[in-house]
ZAVO-303293 format. One record per residue (C-alpha): residue in one letter; residue number from 1; x, y, z negated. Coordinates in steps of 0.1 Angstrom, whole numbers, padded with zeros to 4 digits, always signed. Layout:
ZAVO-303293
PT miro kelo  east north    up
PT    a  NUM     X     Y     Z
...
This chain:
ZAVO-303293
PT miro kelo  east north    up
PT    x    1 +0594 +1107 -1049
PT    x    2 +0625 +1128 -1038
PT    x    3 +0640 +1134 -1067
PT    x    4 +0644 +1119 -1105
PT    x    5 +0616 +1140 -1120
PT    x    6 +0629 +1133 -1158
PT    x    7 +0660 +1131 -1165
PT    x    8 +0695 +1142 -1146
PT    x    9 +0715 +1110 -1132
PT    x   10 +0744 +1117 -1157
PT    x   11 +0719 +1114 -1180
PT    x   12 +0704 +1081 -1167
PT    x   13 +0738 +1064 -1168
PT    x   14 +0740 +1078 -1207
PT    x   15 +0714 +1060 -1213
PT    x   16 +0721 +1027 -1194
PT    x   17 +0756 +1030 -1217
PT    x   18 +0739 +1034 -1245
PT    x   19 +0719 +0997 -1239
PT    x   20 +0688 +1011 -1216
PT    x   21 +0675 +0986 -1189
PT    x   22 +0661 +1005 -1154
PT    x   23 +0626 +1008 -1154
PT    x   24 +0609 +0998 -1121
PT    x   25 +0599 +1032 -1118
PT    x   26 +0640 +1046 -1128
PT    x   27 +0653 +1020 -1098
PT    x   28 +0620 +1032 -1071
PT    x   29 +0636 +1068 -1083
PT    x   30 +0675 +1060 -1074
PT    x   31 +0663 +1044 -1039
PT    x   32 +0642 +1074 -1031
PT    x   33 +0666 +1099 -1046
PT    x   34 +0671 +1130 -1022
PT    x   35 +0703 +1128 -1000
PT    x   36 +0714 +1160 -1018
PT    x   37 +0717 +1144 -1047
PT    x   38 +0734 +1116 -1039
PT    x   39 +0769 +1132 -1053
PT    x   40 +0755 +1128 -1082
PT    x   41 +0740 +1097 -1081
PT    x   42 +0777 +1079 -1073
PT    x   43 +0791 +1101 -1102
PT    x   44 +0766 +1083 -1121
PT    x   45 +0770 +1050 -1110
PT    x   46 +0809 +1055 -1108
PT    x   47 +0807 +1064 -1146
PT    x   48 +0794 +1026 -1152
PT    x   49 +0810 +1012 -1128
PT    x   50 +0842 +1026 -1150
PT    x   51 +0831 +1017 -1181
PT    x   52 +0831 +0981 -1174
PT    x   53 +0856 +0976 -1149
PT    x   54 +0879 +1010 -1147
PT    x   55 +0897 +1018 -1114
PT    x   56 +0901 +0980 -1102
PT    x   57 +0889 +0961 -1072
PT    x   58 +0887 +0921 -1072
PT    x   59 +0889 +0909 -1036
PT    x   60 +0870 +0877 -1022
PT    x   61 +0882 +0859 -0994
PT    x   62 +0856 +0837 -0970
PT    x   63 +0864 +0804 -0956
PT    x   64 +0834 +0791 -0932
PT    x   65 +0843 +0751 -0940
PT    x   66 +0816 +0740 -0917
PT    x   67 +0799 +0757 -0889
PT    x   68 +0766 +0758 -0872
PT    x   69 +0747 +0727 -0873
PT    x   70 +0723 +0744 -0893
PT    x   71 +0687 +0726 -0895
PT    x   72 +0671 +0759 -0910
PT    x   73 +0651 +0792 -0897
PT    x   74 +0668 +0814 -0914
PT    x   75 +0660 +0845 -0892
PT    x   76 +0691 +0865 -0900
PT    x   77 +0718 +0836 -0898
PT    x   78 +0738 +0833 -0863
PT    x   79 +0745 +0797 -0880
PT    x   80 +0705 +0785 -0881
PT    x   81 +0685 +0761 -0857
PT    x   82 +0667 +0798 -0841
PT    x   83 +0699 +0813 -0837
PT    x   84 +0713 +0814 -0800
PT    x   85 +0742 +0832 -0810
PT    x   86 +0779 +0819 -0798
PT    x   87 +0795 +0807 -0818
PT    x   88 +0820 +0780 -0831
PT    x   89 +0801 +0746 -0845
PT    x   90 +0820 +0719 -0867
PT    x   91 +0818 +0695 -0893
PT    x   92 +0833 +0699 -0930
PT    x   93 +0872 +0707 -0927
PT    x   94 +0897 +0684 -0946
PT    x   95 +0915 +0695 -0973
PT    x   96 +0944 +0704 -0956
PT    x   97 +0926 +0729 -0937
PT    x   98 +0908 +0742 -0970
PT    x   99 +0942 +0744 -0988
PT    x  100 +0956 +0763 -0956
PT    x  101 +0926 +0787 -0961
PT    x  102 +0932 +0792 -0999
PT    x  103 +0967 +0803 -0991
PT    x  104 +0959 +0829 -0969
PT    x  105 +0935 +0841 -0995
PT    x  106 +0967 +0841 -1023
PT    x  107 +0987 +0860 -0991
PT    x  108 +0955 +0883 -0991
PT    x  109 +0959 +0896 -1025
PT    x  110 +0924 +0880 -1032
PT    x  111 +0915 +0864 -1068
PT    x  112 +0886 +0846 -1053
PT    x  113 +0886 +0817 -1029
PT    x  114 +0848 +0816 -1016
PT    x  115 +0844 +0781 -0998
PT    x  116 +0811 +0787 -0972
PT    x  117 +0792 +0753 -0957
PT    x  118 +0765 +0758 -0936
PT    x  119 +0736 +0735 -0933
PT    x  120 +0706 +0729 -0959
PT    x  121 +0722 +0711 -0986
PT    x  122 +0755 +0689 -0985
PT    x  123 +0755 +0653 -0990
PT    x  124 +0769 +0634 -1019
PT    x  125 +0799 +0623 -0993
PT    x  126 +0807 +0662 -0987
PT    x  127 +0805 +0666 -1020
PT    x  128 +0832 +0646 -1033
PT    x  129 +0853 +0656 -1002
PT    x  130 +0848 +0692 -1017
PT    x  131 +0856 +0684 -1049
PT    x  132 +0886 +0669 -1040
PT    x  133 +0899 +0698 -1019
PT    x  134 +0889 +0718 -1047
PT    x  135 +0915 +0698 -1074
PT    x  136 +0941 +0705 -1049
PT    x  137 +0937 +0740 -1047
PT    x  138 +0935 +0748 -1082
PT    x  139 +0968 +0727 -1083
PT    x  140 +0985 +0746 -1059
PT    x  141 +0972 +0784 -1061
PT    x  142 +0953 +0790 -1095
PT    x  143 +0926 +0805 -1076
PT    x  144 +0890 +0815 -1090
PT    x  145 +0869 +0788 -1066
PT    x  146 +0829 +0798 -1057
PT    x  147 +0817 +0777 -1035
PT    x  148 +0783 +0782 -1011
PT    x  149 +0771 +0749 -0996
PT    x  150 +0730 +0752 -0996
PT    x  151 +0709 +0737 -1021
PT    x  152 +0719 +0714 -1049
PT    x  153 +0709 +0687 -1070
PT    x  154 +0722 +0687 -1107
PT    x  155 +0744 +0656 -1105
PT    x  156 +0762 +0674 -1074
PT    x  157 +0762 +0704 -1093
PT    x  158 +0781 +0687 -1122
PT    x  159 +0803 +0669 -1095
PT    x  160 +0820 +0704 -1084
PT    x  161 +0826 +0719 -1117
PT    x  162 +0845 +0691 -1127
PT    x  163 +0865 +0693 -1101
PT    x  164 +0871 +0733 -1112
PT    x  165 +0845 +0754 -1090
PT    x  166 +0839 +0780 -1109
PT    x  167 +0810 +0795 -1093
PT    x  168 +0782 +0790 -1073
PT    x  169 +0768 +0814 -1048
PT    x  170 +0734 +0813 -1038
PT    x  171 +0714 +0845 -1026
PT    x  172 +0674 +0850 -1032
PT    x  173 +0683 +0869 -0999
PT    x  174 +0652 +0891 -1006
PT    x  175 +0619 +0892 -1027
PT    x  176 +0594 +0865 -1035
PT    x  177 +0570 +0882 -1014
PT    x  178 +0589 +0886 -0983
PT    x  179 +0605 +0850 -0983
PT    x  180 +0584 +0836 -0960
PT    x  181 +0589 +0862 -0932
PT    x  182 +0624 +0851 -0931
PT    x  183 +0624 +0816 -0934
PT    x  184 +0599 +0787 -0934
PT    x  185 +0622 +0757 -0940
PT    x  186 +0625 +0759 -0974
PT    x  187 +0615 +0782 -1001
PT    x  188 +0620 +0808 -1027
PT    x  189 +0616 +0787 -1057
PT    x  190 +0641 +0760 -1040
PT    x  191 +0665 +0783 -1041
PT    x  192 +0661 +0791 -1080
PT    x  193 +0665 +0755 -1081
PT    x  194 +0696 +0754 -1071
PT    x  195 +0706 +0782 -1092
PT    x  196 +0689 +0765 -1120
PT    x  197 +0714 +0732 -1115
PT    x  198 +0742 +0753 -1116
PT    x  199 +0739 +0770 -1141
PT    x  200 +0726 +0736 -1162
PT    x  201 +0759 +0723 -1147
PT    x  202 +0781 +0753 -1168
PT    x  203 +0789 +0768 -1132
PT    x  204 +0788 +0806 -1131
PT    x  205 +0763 +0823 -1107
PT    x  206 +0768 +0849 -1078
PT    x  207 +0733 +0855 -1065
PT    x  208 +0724 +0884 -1042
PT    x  209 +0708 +0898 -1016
PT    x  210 +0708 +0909 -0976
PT    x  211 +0688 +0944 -0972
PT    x  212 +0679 +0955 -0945
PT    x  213 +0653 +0935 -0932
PT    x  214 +0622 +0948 -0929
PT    x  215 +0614 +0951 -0970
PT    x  216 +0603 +0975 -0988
PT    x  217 +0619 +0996 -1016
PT    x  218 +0598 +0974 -1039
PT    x  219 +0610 +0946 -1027
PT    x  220 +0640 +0960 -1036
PT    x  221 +0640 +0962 -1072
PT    x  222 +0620 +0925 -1076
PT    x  223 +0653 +0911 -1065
PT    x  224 +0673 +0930 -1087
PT    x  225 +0648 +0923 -1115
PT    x  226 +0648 +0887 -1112
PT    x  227 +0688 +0890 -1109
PT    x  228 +0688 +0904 -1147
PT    x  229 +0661 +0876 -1159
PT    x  230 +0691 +0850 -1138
PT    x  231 +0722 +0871 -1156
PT    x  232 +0742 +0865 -1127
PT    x  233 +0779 +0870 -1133
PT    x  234 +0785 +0880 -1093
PT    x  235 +0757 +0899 -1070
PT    x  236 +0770 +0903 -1035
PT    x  237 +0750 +0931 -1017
PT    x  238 +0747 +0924 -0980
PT    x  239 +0736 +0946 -0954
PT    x  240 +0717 +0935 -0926
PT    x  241 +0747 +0927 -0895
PT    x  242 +0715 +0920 -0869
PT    x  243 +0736 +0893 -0850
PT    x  244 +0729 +0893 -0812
PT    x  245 +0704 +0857 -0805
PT    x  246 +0693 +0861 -0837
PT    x  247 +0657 +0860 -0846
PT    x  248 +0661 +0900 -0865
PT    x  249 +0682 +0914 -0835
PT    x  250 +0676 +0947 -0829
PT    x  251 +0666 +0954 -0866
PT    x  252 +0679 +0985 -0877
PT    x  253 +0666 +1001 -0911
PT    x  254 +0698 +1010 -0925
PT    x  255 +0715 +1047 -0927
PT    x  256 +0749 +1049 -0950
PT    x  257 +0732 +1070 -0976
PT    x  258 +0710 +1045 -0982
PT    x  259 +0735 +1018 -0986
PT    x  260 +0751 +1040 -1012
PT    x  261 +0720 +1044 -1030
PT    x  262 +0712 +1003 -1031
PT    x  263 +0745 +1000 -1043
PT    x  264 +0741 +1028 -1070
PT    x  265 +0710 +1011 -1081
PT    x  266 +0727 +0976 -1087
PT    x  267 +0755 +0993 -1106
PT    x  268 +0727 +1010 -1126
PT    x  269 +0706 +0981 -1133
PT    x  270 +0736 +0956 -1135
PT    x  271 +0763 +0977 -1155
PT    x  272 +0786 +0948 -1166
PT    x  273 +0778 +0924 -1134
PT    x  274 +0807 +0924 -1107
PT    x  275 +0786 +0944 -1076
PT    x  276 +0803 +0929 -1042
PT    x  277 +0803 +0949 -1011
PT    x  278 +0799 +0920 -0989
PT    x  279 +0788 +0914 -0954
PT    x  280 +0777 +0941 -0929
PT    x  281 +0800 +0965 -0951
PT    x  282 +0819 +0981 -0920
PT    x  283 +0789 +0983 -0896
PT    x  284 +0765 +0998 -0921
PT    x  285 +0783 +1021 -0943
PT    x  286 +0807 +1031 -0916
PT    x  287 +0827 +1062 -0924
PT    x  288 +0813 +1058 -0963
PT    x  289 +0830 +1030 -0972
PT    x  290 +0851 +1044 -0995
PT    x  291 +0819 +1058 -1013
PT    x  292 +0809 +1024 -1020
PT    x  293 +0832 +1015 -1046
PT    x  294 +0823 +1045 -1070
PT    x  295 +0796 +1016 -1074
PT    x  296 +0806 +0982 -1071
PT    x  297 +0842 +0965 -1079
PT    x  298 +0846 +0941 -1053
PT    x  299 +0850 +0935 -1019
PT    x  300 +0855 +0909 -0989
PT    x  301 +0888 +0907 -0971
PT    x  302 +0894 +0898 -0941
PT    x  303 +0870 +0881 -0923
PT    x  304 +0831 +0871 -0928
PT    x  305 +0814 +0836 -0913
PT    x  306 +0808 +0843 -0878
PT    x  307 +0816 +0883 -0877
PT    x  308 +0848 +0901 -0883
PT    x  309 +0857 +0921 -0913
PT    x  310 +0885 +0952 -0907
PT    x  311 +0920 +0942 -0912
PT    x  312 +0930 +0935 -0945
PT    x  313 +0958 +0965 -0943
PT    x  314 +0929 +0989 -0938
PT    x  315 +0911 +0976 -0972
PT    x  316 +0942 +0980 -0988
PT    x  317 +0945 +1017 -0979
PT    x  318 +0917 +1022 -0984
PT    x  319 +0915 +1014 -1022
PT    x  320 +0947 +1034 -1028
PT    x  321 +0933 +1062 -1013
PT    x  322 +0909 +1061 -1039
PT    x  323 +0934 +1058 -1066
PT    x  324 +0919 +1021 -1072
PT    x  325 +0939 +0993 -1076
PT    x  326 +0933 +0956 -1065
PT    x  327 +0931 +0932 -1095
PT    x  328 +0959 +0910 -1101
PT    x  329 +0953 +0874 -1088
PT    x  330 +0944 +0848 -1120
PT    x  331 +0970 +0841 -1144
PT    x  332 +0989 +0876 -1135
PT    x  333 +0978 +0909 -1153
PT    x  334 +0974 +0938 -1139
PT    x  335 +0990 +0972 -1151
PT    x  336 +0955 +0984 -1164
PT    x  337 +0957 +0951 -1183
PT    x  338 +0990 +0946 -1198
């Protein structure tokens, strides 16, 4: 299929508006779409995207709190226990290192402080390190706190959001049916666990994906149809960065019209959900980047884990170019607010 054989784009976001929930044969449709009409297809997605979020962009900033040390297979992750990649390895920073970060995030414009641990799960003893790093912060910068630290158990769940993490992030990654090929240590269903506890725990979800390896267009949409069954308030959209001594090296799927179409078809099937551009952003949509945002409303800045971002100046030119703003930190409105 080439084309959306039954309805015009405009159309299809009309109807989205209006309450309509993708079909699995409307999302197949927007990842197929022709590239001709992909002008259309972001004037579509940029009319939902506008609807529930206007002209703003709500930046994320990544701190990598612990390194490497990683006992999983995860085959795209330069920090896992297959990965020869280089780079730095180290325990759980202190909070004066966390608070350090969060500052640079405030300096960064960002209204989201994402706090990354590597490894399986964390222990009960990180945990209450965390949380208290996390009290600190909160004191000192107001900022919205997601943490990503593996999987979790309900009590540690409860642990961080009294503490004030706000959110939780933890990506299916990709389908049910293609889990296996890119990890073996743990599974699918452990990782709706987690989700699970947070949610149980009152935490708010960010739960997305990586494309770009080796799935299918079907595979696709079962992500982003077990995202609506989750109601995820966050879905970061990765595209595959194929990390030199990792196990997916060399794996290269992606073109930038595709990218804009994935992104397209999350705004479509997510139309109130904040859409992230997140890692693999500069590599993958190259030269398109600005495009991107006619779909989703938030971006990294800065930095990633293990792989640069572009310098923060260039994301901020490159949202005024647009005529988008950057939403105001928490606490401060923004013009489109007051």
């Amino acid at each position: 299929m080439k084309t959306h054989a039954t309805r015009s784009w405009s159309q299809l976001a009309a109807r989205v508006l209006d309450g309509h929930r993708l079909s699995r044969d409307d999302a197949l449709a927007v990842l197929s779409a022709d590239d001709d009409d992909l002008p259309d297809l972001l004037a579509a997605a940029f009319t939902v995207r506008r609807r529930y979020f206007g002209r703003q962009v709500q930046l994320y900033f990544l701190e990598n709190a612990k390194s490497g040390l990683c006992p999983e297979d995860c085959g795209y992750c330069s920090q896992s226990a297959v990965s020869d990649a280089p780079i730095d390895r180290y325990a759980l920073k202190d909070t004066d290192a966390l608070l350090a970060g969060a500052r640079d995030a405030a300096e960064s414009r960002a209204r989201t402080y994402c706090i990354v641990a590597s490894g399986r799960g964390p222990s009960d003893n990180e945990v209450d390190r965390l949380a208290e790093s996390v009290e600190r912060i909160k004191d000192e910068t107001g900022l919205h706190i997601c943490c990503c630290l593996g999987l979790l158990t309900l009590d540690q769940a409860r642990t961080l959001k009294a503490a004030g993490v706000d959110r939780i992030n933890h990506n299916l990654n990709t389908s049910r049916r293609c889990y296996d090929s890119i990890c073996s240590t743990h599974t699918y269903d452990d990782r709706l666990a987690t989700l699970h506890a947070a949610r149980d725990a009152g935490l708010e979800l960010c739960c997305g994906l990586i494309v770009g390896m080796r799935e299918t267009d079907e595979d696709l949409v079962d992500v982003s149809l077990e995202l609506v069954e989750l109601d995820v308030e966050s879905i970061p959209v990765n595209f595959l960065n194929p990390i030199p001594g990792t196990p997916l090296e060399g794996t290269h799927q992606l073109d930038p019209r595709y990218c804009l179409k994935v992104l397209s078809l999350f705004r479509l099937m997510h139309p109130s959900t904040e859409i992230r551009i997140a890692g693999g952003r500069e590599l993958n949509l190259r030269s398109l980047q600005p495009l991107g945002l006619y779909a989703a409303n938030s971006i990294f800045v800065s930095d990633y884990l293990t792989t640069p971002g572009q310098p923060a100046s260039e994301d901020y030119r490159m949202i005024e170019d647009l005529g988008f703003e950057i939403a105001a930190p928490p606490g401060v409105l923004s013009g489109a607010e007051k």
